[in-house]
C-alpha positions as CSV (number, residue, x, y, z in Angstrom):
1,X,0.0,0.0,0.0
2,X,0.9,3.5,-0.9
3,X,1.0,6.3,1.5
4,X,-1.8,8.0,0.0
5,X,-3.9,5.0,0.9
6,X,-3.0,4.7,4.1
7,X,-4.1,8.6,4.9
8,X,-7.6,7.6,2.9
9,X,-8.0,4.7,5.1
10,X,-7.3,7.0,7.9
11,X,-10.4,9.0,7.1
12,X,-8.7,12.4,6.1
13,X,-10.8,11.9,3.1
14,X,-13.2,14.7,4.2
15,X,-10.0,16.9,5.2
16,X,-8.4,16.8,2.1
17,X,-12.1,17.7,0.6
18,X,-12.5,20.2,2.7
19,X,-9.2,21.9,2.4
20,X,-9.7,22.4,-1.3
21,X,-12.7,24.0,-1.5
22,X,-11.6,26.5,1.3
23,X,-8.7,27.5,-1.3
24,X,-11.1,27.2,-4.2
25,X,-13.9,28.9,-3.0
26,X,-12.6,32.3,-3.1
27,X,-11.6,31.8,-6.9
28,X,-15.1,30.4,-7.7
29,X,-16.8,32.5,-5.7
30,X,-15.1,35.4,-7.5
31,X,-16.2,33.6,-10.8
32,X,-19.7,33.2,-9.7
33,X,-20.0,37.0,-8.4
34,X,-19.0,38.2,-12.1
35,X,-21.4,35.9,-13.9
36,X,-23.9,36.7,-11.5
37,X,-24.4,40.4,-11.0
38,X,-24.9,41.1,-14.4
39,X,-27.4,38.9,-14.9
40,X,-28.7,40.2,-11.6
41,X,-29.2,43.4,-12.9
42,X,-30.8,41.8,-16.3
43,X,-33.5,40.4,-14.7
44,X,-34.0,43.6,-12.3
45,X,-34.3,45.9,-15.4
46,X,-36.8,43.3,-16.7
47,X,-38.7,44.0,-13.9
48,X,-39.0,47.6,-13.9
49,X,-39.8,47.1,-17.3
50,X,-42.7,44.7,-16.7
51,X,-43.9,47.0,-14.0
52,X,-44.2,49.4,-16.6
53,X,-45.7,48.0,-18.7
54,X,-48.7,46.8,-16.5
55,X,-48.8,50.7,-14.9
56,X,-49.7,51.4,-18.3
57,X,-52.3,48.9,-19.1
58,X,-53.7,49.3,-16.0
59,X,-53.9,52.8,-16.8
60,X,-55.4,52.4,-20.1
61,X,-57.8,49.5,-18.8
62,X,-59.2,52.7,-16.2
63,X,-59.7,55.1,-19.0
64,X,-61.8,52.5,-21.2
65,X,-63.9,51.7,-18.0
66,X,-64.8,55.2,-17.6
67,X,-65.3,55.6,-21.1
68,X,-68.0,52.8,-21.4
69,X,-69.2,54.2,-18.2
70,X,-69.8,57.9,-19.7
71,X,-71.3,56.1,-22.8
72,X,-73.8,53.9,-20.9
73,X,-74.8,56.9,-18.4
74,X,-75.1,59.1,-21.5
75,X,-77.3,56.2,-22.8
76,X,-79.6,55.9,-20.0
77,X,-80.2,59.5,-19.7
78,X,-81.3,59.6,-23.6
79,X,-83.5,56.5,-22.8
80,X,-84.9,58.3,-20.4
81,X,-85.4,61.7,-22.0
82,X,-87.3,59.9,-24.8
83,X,-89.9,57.9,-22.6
84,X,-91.2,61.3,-21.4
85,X,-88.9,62.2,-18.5
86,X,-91.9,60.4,-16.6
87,X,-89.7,60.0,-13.3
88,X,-90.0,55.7,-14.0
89,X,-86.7,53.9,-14.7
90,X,-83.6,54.6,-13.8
91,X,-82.5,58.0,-11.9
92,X,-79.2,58.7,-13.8
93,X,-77.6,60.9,-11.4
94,X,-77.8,58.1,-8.7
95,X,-78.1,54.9,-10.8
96,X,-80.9,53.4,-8.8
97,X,-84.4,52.5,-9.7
98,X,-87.5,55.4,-9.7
């Protein structure tokens, strides 16, 4: 038997593990850190963008709600106008029944 079998059949197996990554891990960690920030930053700018985005179609989703609700008030108040103004249906100004 070699040396190098005796100190695995000793258990130093872990230790010699160990040891390695404590002197690689600065060098990959490095590695990792330089890969990883930009694409770190990709996806946060993809983010803002998305948020965006939806602020805007949001935005545009409340103006064509009000718009249909202008256009159905506007509507109800013709409707209303041409039945005689009789004070039966709908009151307009408070959308409830008459």
């Amino acid at each position: 038997m070699s040396l190098l079998d005796d100190v695995m059949d000793l258990g130093f197996t872990g230790l010699f593990i160990g040891i390695g990554v404590a002197v690689l891990a600065p060098v990959v960690l490095s590695v990792l850190t330089g890969v990883a920030k930009p694409l770190a930053k990709a996806a946060v700018k993809g983010g803002i963008t998305l948020y965006e985005k939806g602020k805007e179609a949001v935005t545009e989703a409340g103006e064509f709600i009000e718009d249909v609700y202008a256009e159905a008030k506007a509507e109800l108040a013709e409707e209303q106008i041409a039945a005689g103004g009789t004070g039966a249906g709908m009151d307009v100004e408070q959308g409830t029944a008459t």
